[in-house]
TIDREN-917647 format. One line per 4 residues: number of its first residue (from 1); their letters; for each residue x, y, z of N, C-alpha, C, O. Coordinates in steps of 0.2 Angstrom, whole numbers. Example, Ala and Ser with C-alpha at 12.3 -4.5 7.8 and 13.67 -1.06 7.14 Angstrom:
2
1 = as = 66/-28/39/62/-22/39/66/-16/39/71/-17/42; 64/-11/35/68/-5/36/64/0/39/67/6/40
//
This chain:
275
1 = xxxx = 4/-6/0/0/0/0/4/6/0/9/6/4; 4/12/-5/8/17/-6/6/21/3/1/21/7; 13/25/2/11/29/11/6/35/7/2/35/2; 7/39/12/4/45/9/8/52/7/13/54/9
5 = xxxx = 6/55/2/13/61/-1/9/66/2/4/67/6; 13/70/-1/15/75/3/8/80/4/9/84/9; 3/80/1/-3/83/-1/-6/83/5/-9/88/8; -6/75/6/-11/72/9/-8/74/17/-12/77/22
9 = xxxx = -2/73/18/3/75/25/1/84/26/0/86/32; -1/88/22/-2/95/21/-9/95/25/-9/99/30; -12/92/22/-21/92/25/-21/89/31/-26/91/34; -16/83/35/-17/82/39/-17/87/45/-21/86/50
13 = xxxx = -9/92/43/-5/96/48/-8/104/48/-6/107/52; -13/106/43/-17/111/41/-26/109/47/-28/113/51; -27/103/46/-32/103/52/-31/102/59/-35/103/63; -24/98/61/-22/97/66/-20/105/70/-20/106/76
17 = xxxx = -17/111/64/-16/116/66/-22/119/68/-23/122/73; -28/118/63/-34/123/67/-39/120/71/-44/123/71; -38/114/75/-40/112/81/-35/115/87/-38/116/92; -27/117/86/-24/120/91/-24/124/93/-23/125/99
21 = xxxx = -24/129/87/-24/135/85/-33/137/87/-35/139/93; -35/136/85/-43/138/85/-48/136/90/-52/140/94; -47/128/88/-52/126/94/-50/125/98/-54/127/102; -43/123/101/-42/123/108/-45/128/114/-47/127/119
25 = xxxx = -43/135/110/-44/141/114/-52/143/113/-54/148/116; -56/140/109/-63/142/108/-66/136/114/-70/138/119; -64/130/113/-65/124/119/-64/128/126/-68/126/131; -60/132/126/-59/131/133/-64/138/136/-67/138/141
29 = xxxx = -63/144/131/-69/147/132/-76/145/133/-78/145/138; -79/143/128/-85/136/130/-84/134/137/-89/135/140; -80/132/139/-79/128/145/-80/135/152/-84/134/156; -75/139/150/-77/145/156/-82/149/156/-84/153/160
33 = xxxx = -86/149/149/-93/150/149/-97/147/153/-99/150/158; -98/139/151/-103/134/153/-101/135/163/-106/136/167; -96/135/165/-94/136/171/-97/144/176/-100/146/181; -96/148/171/-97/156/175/-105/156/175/-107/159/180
37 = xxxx = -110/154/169/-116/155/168/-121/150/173/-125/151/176; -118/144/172/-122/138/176/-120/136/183/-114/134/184; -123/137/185/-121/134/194/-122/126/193/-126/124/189; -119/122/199/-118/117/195/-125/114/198/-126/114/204
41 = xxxx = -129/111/194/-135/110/196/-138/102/191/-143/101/189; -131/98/192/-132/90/192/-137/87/193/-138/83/189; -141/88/198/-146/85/203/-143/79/206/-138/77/206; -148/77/208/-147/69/213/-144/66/211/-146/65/205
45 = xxxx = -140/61/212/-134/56/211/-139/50/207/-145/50/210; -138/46/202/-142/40/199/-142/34/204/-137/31/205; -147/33/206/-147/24/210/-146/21/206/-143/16/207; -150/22/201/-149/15/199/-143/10/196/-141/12/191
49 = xxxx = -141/6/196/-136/0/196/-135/-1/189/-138/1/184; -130/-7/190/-128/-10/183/-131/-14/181/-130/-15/175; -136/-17/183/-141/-22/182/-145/-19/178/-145/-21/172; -150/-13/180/-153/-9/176/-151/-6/173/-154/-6/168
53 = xxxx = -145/-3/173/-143/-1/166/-140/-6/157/-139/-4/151; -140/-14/161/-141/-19/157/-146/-19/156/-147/-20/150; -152/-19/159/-160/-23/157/-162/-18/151/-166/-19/146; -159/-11/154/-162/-8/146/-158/-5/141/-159/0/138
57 = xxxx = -151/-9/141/-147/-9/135/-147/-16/130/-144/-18/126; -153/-21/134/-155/-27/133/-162/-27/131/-163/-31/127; -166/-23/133/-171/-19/129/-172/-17/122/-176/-18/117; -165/-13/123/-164/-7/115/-161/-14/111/-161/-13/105
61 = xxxx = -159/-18/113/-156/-25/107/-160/-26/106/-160/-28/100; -165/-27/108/-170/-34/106/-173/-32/102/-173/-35/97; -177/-24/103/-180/-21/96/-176/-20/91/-179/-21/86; -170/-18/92/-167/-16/85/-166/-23/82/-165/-22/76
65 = xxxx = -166/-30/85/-166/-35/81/-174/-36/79/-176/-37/73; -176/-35/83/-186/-37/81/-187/-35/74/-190/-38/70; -182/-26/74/-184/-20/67/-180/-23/63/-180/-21/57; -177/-26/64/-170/-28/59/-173/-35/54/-171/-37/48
69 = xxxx = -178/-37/58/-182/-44/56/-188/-42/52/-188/-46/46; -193/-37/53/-196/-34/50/-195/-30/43/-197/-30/37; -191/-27/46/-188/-23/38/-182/-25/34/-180/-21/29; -179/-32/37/-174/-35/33/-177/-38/26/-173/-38/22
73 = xxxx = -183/-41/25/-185/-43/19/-186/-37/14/-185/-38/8; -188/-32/16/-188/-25/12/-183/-24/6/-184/-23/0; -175/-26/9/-171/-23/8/-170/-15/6/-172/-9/7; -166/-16/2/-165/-8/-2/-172/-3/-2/-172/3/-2
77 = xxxx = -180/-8/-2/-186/-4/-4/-188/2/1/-191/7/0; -183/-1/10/-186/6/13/-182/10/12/-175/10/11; -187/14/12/-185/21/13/-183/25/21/-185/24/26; -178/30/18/-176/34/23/-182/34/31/-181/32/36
81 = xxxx = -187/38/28/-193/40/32/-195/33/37/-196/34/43; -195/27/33/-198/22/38/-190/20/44/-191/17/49; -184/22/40/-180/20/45/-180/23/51/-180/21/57; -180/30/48/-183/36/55/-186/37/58/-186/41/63
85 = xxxx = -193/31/57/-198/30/61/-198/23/63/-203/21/66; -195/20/61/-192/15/67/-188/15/71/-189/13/77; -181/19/68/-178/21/73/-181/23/80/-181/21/85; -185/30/78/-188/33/83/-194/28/88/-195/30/94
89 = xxxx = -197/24/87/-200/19/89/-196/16/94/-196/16/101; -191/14/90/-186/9/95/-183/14/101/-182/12/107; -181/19/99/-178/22/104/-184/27/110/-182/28/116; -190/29/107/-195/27/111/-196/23/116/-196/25/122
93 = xxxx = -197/18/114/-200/13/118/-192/9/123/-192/5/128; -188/11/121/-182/9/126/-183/16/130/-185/14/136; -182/21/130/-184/29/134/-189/28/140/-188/31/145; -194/24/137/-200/24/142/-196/18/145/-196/18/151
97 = xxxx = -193/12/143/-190/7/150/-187/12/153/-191/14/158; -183/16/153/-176/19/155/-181/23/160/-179/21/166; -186/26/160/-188/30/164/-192/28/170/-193/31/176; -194/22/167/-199/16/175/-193/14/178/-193/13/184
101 = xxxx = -187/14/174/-182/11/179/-180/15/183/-181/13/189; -178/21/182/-176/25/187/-181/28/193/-180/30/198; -187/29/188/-192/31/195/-194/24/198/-198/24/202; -190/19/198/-193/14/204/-187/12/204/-187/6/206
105 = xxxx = -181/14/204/-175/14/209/-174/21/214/-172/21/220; -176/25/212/-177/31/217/-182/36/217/-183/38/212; -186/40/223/-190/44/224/-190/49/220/-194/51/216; -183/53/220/-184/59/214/-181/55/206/-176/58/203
109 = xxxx = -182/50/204/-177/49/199/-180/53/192/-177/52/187; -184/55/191/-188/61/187/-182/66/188/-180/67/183; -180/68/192/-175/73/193/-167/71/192/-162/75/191; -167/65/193/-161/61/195/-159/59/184/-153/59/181
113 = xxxx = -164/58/182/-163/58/173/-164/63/169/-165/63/163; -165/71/175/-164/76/169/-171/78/168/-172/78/162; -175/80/171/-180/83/171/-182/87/176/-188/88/175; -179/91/180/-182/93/184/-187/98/184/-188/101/178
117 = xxxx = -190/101/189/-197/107/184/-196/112/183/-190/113/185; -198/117/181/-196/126/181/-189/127/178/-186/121/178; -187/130/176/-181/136/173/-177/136/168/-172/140/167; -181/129/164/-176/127/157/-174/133/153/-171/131/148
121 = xxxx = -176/139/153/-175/143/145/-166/146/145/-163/147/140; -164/147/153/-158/150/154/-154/145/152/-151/146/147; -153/136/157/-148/133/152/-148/130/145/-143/128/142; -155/131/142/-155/132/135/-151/136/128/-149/134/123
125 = xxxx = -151/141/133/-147/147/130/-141/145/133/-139/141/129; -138/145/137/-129/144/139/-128/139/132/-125/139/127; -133/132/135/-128/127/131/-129/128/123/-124/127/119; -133/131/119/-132/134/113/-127/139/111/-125/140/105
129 = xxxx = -124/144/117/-119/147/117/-110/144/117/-105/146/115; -112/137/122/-108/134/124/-106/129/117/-100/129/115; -112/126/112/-113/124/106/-107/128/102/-101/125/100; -108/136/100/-108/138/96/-98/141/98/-94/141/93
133 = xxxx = -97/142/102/-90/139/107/-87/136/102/-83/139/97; -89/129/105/-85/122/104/-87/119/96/-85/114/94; -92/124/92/-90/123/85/-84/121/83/-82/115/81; -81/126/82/-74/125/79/-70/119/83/-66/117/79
137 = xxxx = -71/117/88/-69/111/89/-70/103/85/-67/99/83; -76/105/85/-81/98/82/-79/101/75/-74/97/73; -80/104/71/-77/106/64/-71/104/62/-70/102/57; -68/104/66/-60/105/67/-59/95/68/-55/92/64
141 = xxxx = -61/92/73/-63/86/71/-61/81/68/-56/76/67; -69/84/65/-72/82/58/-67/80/53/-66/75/50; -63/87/52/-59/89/45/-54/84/46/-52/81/41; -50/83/56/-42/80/55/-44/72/55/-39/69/53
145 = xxxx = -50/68/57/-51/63/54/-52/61/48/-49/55/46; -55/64/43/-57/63/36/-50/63/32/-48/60/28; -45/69/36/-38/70/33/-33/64/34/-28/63/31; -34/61/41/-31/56/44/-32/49/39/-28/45/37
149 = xxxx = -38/49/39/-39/42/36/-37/42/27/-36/37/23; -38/48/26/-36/49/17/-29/47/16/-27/43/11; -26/50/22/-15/51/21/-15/42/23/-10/40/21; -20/38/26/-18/32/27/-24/28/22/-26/23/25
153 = xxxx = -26/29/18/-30/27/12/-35/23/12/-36/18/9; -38/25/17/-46/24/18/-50/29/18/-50/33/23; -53/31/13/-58/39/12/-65/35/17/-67/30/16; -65/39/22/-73/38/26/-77/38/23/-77/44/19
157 = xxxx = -83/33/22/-90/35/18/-92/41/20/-89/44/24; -97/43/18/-101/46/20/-107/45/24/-106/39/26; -111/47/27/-117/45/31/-124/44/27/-129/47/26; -123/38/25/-129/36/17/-135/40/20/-139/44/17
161 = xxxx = -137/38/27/-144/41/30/-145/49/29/-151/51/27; -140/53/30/-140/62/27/-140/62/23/-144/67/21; -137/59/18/-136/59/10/-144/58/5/-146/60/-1; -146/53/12/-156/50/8/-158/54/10/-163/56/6
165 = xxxx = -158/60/17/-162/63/19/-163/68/14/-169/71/13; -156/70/12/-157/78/8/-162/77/2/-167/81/0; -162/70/-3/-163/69/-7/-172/68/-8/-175/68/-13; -174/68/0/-184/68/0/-184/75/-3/-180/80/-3
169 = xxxx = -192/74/-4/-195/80/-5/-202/81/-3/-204/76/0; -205/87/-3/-215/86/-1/-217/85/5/-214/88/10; -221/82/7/-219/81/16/-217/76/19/-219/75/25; -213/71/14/-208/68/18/-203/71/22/-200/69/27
173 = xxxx = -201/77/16/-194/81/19/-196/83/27/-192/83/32; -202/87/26/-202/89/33/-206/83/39/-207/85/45; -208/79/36/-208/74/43/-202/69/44/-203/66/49; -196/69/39/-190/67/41/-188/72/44/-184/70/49
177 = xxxx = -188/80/43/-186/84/47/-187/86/53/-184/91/56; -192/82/56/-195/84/63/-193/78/67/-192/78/73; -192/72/63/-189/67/66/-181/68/66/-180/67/72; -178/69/64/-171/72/63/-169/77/67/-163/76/69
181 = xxxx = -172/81/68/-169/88/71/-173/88/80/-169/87/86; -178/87/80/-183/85/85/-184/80/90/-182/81/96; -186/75/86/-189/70/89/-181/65/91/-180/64/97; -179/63/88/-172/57/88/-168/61/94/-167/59/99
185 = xxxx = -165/67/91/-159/70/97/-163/70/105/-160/70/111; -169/70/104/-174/69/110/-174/63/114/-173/61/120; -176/60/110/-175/51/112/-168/49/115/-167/45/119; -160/53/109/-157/51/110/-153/55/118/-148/53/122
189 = xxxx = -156/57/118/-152/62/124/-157/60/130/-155/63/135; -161/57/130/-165/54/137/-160/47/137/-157/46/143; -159/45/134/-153/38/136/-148/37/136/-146/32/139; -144/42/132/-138/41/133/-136/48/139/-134/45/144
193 = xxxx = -136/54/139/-137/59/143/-141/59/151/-137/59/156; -149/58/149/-152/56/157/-152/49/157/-153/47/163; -151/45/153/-151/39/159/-143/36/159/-141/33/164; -138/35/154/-132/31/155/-128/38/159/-127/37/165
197 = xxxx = -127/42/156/-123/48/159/-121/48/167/-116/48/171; -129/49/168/-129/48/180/-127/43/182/-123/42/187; -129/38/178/-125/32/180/-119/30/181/-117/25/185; -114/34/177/-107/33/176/-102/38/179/-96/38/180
201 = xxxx = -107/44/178/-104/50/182/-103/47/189/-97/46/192; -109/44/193/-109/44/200/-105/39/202/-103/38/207; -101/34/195/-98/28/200/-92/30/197/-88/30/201; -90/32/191/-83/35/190/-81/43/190/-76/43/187
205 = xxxx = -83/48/192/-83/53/192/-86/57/185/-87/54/180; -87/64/186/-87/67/179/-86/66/175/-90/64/171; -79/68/173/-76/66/167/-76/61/165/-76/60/159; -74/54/169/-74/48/166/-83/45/162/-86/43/157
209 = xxxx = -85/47/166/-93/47/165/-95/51/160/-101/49/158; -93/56/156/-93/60/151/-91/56/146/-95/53/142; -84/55/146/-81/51/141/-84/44/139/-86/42/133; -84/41/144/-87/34/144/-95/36/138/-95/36/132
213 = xxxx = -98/38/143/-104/41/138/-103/41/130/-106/36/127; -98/46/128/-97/50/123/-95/43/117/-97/43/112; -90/39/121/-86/32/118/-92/31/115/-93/32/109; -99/28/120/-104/25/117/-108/28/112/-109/25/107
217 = xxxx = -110/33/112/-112/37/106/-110/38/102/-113/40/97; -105/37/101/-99/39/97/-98/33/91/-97/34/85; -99/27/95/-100/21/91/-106/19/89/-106/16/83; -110/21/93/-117/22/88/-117/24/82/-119/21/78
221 = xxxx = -114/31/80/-116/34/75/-109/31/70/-107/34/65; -106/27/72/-101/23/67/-95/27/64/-96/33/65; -88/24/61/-83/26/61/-80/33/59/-75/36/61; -88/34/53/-84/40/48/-85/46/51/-82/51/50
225 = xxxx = -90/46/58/-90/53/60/-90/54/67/-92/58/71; -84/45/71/-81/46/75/-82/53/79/-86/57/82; -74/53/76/-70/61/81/-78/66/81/-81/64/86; -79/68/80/-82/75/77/-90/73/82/-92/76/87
229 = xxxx = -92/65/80/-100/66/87/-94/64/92/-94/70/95; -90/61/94/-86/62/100/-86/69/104/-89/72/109; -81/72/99/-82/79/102/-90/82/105/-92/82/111; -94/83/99/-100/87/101/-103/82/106/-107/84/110
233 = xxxx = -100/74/108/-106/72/115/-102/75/120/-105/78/123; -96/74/121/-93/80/128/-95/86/129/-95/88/135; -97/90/123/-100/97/124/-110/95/127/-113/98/131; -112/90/123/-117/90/126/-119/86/134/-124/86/138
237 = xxxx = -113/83/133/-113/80/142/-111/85/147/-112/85/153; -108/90/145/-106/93/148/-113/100/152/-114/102/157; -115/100/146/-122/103/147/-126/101/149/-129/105/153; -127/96/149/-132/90/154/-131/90/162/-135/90/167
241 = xxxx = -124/89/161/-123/89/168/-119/95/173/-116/95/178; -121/98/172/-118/107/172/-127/109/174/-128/112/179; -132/108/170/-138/112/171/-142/108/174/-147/110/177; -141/100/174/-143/95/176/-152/94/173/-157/93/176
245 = xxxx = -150/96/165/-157/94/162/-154/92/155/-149/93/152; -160/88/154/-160/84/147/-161/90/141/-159/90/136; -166/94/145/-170/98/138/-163/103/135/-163/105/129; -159/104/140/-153/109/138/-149/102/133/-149/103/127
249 = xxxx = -148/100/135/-142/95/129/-148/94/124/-146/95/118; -152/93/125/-157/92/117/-158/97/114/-158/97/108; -159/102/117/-159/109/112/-151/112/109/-151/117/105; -146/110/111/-138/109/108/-139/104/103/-137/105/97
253 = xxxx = -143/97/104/-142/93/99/-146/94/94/-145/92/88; -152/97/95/-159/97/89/-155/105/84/-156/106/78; -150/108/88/-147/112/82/-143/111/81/-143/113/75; -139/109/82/-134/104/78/-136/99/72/-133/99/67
257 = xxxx = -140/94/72/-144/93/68/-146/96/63/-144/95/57; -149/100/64/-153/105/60/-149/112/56/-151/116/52; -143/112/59/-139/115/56/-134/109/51/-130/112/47; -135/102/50/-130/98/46/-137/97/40/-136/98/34
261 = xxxx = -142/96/43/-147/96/38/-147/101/33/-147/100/26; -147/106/35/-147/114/31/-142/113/26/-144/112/20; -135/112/30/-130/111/25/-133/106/20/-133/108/14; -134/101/20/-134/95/17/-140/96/10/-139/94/4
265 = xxxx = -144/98/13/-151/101/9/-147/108/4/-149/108/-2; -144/111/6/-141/118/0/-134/116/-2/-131/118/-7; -131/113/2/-124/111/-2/-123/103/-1/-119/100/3; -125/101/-4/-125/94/-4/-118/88/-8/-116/83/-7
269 = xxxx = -116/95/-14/-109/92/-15/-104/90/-10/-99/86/-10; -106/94/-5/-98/93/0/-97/89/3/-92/87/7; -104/85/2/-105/77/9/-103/72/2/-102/66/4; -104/74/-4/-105/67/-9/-109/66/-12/-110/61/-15
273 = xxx = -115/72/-11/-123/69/-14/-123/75/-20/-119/79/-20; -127/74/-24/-128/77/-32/-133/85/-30/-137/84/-26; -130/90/-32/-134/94/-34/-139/97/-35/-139/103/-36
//
């Protein structure tokens, strides 16, 4: 296998410089925002155990095998929309385990997975400012892995699912768009956010509990855009667990979404899909 010339060595140390140069000092800003604006306002420690956090990561398998069973005969014929609305089923209905689990492991556990009552507009606003921060991070990312894997001669797919999405039209576009932007970052940030998060914070600390999180999400959404959801789930763990609410990290994640949507729908060359 030929190494990589010189081109490819250029794009590498070109994004590695604007992660150092850029996002370092944008990250850490973000970071002294998220801290000056939010008190830290975690809420109650997670009771619940490892047990239950198997029963409903044993839950989320057995649907995604059930949908796997269901719409394996399809093949190629489903469309984007039915995967989004399966998806979203599946991780529904794993959400609602997550949440009998925790209200019947402890009295407050509604506050314990990120729901507490009153005051959501302020941390909303931080972690959107916090977002828009640690952009150039997660940008920055994005760029040094795509360039990483090209100098060692693997071009990352693309994400076929964003590529199908831009491609609807009529109102499929905008009920894939509500499930995309809306409804998914919603689901997904009650399970990984309010319910794995406290979980892991409380037995490895903060940051380990951050990152751990951040590994599993990160692998959900598969290799080609590793780095880049790595980063944005720490900016969004971070948010979660700083304001100690789900709606603040899902209002980070439904614009983020909906800001790659955007792109994807007006510039669509840049991901791989036709004009």
């Amino acid at each position: 296998m030929p190494g990589p010339d010189a081109s490819d060595l250029q794009d590498v140390l070109r994004a590695a410089a604007f992660v150092v140069v850029v996002g370092v000092p944008f990250a850490l800003l973000a970071r002294k925002a998220l801290h000056g604006l939010l008190p830290d306002s975690s809420g109650p420690r997670a009771r619940w155990g490892l047990v239950a956090v198997a029963y409903v990561a044993l839950v989320g398998f057995v649907l995604i095998v059930a949908g796997g069973v269901v719409l394996r005969p399809l093949g190629p014929q489903v469309g984007v929309l039915v995967e989004l609305v399966g998806s979203a089923v599946i991780f529904g209905l794993t959400g609602l385990v997550a949440l009998a689990v925790a209200g019947q492991a402890q009295p407050d556990g509604r506050t314990a997975i990120g729901f507490p009552g009153g005051g959501a507009l302020r941390p909303a606003a931080v972690g959107v400012l916090v977002y828009v921060l640690s952009s150039p991070m997660v940008v920055g990312m994005g760029g040094l892995s795509h360039f990483v894997s090209k100098a060692l001669g693997h071009e990352l797919p693309p994400q076929e699912v964003g590529l199908r999405l831009a491609e609807l039209g009529g109102a499929a576009r905008y009920v894939a768009l509500a499930l995309a932007v809306l409804v998914q970052p919603f689901l997904e940030e009650l399970l990984f956010r309010g319910f794995l998060q406290p979980f892991l914070v409380t037995r490895t600390g903060v940051t380990f509990g951050i990152a751990l999180t951040s590994l599993a999400f990160a692998g959900l959404h598969g290799l080609s855009v590793f780095l880049p959801i790595f980063t944005l789930s720490v900016v969004l763990g971070a948010v979660r667990h700083r304001s100690g609410r789900v709606s603040a990290s899902w209002t980070v994640h439904a614009l983020h979404n909906g800001i790659q949507l955007a792109a994807l729908y007006w510039f669509p060359q840049i991901f791989g899909g036709s004009s």
